[in-house]
C-alpha positions, -999 to +999 in steps of 0.1 A: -568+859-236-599+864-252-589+844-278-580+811-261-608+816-239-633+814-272-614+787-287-606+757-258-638+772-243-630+782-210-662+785-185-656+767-153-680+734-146-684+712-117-672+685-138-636+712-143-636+707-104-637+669-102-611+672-129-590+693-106-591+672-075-583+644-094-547+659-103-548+673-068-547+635-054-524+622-083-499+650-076-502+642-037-497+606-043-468+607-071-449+633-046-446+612-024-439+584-049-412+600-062-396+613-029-397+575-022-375+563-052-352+595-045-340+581-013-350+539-017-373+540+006-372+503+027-352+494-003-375+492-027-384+518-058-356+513-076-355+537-106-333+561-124-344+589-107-320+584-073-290+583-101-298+620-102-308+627-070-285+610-050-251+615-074-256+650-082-220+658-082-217+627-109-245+634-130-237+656-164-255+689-157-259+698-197-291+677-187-320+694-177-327+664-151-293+668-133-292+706-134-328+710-125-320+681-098-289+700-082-308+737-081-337+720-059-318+697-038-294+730-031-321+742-011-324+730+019-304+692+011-339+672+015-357+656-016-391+665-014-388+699-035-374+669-064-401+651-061-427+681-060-405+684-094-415+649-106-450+649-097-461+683-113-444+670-145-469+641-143-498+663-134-493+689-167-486+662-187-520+649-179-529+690-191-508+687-221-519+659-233-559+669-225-555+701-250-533+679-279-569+654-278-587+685-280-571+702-308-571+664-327-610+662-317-619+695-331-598+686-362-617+658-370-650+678-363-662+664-329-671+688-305-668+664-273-680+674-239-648+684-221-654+661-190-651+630-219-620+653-231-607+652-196-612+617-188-592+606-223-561+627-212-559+604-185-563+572-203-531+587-223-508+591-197-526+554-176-523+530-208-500+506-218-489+470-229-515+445-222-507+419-194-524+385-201-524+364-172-509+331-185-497+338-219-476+375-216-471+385-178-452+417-188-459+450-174-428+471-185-397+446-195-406+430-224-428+453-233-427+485-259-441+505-230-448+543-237-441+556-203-418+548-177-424+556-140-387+551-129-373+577-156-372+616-148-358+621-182-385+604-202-411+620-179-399+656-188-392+650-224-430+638-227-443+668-215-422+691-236-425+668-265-467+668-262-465+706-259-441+706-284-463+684-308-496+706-305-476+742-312-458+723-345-495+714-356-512+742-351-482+759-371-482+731-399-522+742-408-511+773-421-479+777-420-476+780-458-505+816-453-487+831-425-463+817-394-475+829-366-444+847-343-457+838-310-466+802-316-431+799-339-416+813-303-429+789-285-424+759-304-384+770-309-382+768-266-406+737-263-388+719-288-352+732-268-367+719-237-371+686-246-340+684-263-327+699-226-348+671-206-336+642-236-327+639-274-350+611-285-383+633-293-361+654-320-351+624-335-379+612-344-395+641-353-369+661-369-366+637-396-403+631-400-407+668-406-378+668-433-395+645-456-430+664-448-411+696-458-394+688-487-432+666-498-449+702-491-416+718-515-427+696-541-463+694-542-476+723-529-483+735-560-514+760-551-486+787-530-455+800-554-423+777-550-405+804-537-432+814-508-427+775-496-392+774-497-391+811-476-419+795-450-405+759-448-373+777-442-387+798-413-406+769-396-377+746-404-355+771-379-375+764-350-357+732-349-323+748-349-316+760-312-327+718-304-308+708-333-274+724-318-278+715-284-283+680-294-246+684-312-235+692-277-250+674-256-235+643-280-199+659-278-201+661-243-219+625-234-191+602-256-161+627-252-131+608-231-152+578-226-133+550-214-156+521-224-153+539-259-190+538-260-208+547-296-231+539-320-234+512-340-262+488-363-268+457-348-303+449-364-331+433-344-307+432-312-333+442-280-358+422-303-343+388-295-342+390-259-379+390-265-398+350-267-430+364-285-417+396-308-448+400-327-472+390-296-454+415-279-459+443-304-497+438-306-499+437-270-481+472-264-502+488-298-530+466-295-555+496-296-533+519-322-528+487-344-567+481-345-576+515-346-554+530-380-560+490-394-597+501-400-587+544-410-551+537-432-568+562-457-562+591-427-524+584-441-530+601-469-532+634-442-500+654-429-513+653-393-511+618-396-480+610-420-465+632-386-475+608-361-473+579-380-432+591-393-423+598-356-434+563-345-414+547-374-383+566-368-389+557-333-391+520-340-364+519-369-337+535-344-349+510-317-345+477-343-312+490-362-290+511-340-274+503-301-247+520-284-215+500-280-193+495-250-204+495-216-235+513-226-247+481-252-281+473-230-292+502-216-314+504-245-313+542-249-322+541-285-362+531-271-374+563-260-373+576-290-397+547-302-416+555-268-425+588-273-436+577-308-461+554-292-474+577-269-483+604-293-497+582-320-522+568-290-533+601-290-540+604-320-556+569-321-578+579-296-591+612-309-598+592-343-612+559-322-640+589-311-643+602-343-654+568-358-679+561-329-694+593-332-693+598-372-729+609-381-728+608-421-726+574-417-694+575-444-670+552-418-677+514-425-708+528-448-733+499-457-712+476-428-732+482-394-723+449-381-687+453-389-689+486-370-702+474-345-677+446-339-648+474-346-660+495-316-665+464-292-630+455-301-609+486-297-630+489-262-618+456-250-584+467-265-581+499-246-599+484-212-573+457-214-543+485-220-556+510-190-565+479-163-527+468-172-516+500-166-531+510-134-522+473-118-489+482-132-489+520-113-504+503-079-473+479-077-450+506-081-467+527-055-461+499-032-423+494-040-421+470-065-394+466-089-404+483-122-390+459-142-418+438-141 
């Protein structure tokens, strides 16, 4: 306890209060939010989420969402305790995703104030695709959003996935000296759990991590080959338990389906429903885009070859593979490119910070104007992605349809 205490800092400040009652609101207003798309209230907030509440004898219970769903509801048959469910998900997400920018902020050397710390793992959660009145009126559909409001799924595998993320990293730095048993521990049930709540994190990342393992096999040449093939093999097991359940849960989803639903490669398909492809992928990344454009050296670094892998594996199952049969447009193969967005954000924004406040003067050296211009533009950029996003949270607290 010591420990954690020394290194996230932990000595209570009034600004750790504000903080607080912040997520006190946000959980009081997404409960009832989510109690409201459980039972439709007026008819309005659609969203997955009443598929699970309201079908529970229908929905697969291998799924953490429908088991999870079926336990609460069991209760006392009302819906509040699921969306009490919903809305703390939201709110340690918010946590989660406040000590991932943390651990990226300290890795790049800046010691932020933990009220700007705070106030960033916000903006990761409230951020999307930017809405331009006129040109690309898209909030959600038509969009590569990174978080969606109307899917309990997605919302839990985000929050397993973030936690999931931070363990694996703080394993990769030394994982070649020494594994550490409680953090491996960890990671093997977080990575589980989000397998439980939805596949698509582990597919993006477990192949991201197999080419950074066998690049570490290979040129890692300052440990013995056979200590990186012993520790690559222990990390690499962590996966396993995730890896299985995944087998299941596939077995279970397509066995004696009707519509003979599967997988198949249809390239580009979800990309031409789309008028503006390429204005639509700078909209939704606009900051990320701008932000690695002006650091692709940080490539060259495993943190980054992580995030950056999981968001191409995301986007390469989204453009080349779609299920088949009556499942063709329900466009499951996104979330996996989803989650990839949202973590690479992250990781845009702890390295957006890093630039601003770099002190040797070694980022855009000799260039102050082009600095300058850099900063003012990924500003506007993530202004633009936030307002979006809050408009688009304030019409879905008032029952508007998410596909918007």
């Amino acid at each position: 306890m010591d420990r954690f205490r020394r290194e996230y800092n932990i000595t209570l400040k009034k600004t750790d209060l504000i903080y607080t009652a912040i997520l006190v609101c946000l959980f009081a207003l997404f409960t009832e939010f989510f109690y409201r798309q459980c039972v439709r209230y007026n008819d309005l907030y659609i969203s997955d989420t009443i598929v699970y509440a309201q079908h529970i004898g229908d929905v697969n219970n291998s799924r953490m969402v429908g088991w999870l769903f079926a336990k609460l509801h069991a209760i006392n048959g009302e819906y509040y305790e699921i969306a009490l469910f919903m809305s703390l998900v939201v709110v340690a997400t918010i946590v989660a995703c406040y000590f991932l920018i943390d651990y990226l902020l300290r890795r790049e050397g800046v010691d932020l104030q933990r009220w700007k710390v705070q106030m960033m793992s916000f903006i990761a959660l409230f951020s999307s695709a930017i809405y331009l009145p006129g040109i690309y009126e898209h909030f959600y559909s038509g969009t590569w959003s990174k978080y969606s409001w109307q899917s309990p799924t997605q919302q839990s595998m985000i929050l397993f996935a973030v936690i999931s993320l931070l363990l694996l990293l703080k394993l990769y730095d030394h994982y070649l000296d020494k594994i550490t048993v409680g953090q491996w521990l960890g990671l093997t049930v977080m990575l589980l759990l989000t397998t439980w709540a939805k596949p698509s994190f582990l597919m993006v990342l477990a192949p991201t991590m197999i080419i950074v393992f066998i690049a570490d096999l290979i040129r890692r040449n300052e440990y013995p080959f056979l200590q990186r093939l012993k520790n690559i093999f222990i990390l690499g097991c962590s996966f396993i338990p995730a890896g299985l359940f995944m087998l299941l849960l596939n077995s279970q989803e397509f066995a004696g389906d009707e519509n003979e639903a599967g997988v198949a490669i249809n390239l580009g398909y979800f990309l031409e429903k789309i008028d503006h492809p390429a204005l639509m992928i700078f909209l939704s990344l606009a900051f990320t885009i701008v932000v690695f454009a002006f650091n692709l050296k940080k490539f060259k670094e495993r943190t980054y070859q992580i995030f950056g892998g999981m968001l191409l594996f995301g986007v390469a199952q989204y453009t080349i593979l779609v299920e088949t049969g009556s499942r063709i447009n329900h466009g499951n193969f996104s979330w996996g490119r989803e989650v990839g967005e949202f973590m690479i954000f992250m990781a845009a924004l702890a390295l957006a910070v890093a630039n601003f406040k770099n002190e040797d003067g070694t980022f855009l050296r000799g260039k102050p104007a082009l600095r300058y211009i850099y900063l003012a533009v990924i500003a506007l950029l993530l202004a633009g992605q936030v307002i979006s996003q809050l408009v688009y949270v304030y019409l879905l607290l008032k029952g508007n349809l998410y596909r918007m």
